[in-house]
Every structure is written in structure tokens, then in C-alpha cells.
N, C-alpha and C positions, 0 to 999 in steps of 0.2 A: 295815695293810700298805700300804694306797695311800697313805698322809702318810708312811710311808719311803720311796717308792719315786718322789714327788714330790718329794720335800726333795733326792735322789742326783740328780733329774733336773736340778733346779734348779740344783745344785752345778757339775754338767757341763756347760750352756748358760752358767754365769756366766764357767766357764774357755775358754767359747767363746769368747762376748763377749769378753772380755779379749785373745784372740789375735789375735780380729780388729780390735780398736780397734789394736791395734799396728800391724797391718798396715794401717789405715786410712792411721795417721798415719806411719806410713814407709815405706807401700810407692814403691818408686823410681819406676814409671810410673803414667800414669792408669788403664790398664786394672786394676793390682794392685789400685786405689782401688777401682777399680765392682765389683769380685768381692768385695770387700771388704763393702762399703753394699749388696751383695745379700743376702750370709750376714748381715750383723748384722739385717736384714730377718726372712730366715727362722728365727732363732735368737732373735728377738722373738715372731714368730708360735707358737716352739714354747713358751716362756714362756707366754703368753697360754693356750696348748691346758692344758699343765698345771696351770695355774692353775685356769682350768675344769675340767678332770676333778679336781683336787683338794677343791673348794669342793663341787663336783655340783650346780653349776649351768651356764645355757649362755647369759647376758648377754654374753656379750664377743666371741659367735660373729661378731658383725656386726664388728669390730673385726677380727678375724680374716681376712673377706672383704677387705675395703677396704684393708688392708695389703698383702694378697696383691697386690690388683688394681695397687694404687700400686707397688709394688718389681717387678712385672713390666713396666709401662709404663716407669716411669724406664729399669731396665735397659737395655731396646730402645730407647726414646729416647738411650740415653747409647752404643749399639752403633751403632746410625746414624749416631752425631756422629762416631763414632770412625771410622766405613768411610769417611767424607765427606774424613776427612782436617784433622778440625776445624774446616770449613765451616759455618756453620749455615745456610746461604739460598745456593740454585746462580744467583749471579749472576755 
């Protein structure tokens, strides 16, 4: 039951991914872009999770963290670029 319920998961995060690479690559502003590389972020992470619960193992947990950590710093590094006005150093 759980490698069907893995396999529909997997199905569903690929049709994620897919919407959001679109959106990557056409969205009209930057901000569309950085909502974009958040979700493809988090819809890796959920990959990863079902992988793991599918395998019944928990190797990739660190992998897991460190992603998180990385797509939440970018984010807010890319939020601040953005409030700044495009500035990157207030000289």
C-alpha cells in the first residue's frame, strides 16, 4: 500500500515540478522567479521525504535539513534584494 501511495505521490510532485519550471522560465517578473525556486525547493524536499518513507529508511534526512536551511536563506536573501530596490550594498 505504501509503494502505491509513493508512486501517486511522486506522480503529483513531478506535475508540480513541471508547473513550476514553467513558471521559472516565464514567469514575467523576478518575484514570479523566487516563488518559483522556493516551491521547486520545497517540492524537492517533499521528494526526498517520500523517498524515505518509501525505502524505510532515514539517510537523506540531513539532505533534507540543509535544503530547507539553503531555500529559506536564499528566499530572504532574494526578499531583501528585492525591498532594497535592487541595491545590493547601501552606498
Amino acid at each position: 500500500m505504501i509503494d502505491l501511495v509513493a508512486n501517486i505521490a511522486f506522480a503529483i510532485l513531478a506535475i508540480s515540478f513541471a508547473l513550476c519550471l514553467y513558471r521559472l522560465l516565464a514567469g514575467p517578473t523576478l518575484p514570479d522567479r523566487v516563488v518559483a525556486i522556493d516551491t521547486i525547493t520545497t517540492i524537492i524536499i517533499a521528494m526526498i521525504a517520500v523517498y524515505c518513507m518509501k525505502e524505510g529508511n532515514a539517510i537523506f534526512y540531513d539532505a533534507i535539513l540543509v535544503l530547507s536551511i539553503l531555500g529559506f536563506v536564499g528566499t530572504v536573501s532574494m526578499a531583501k534584494f528585492l525591498a532594497r530596490g535592487g541595491k545590493i550594498f547601501d552606498a
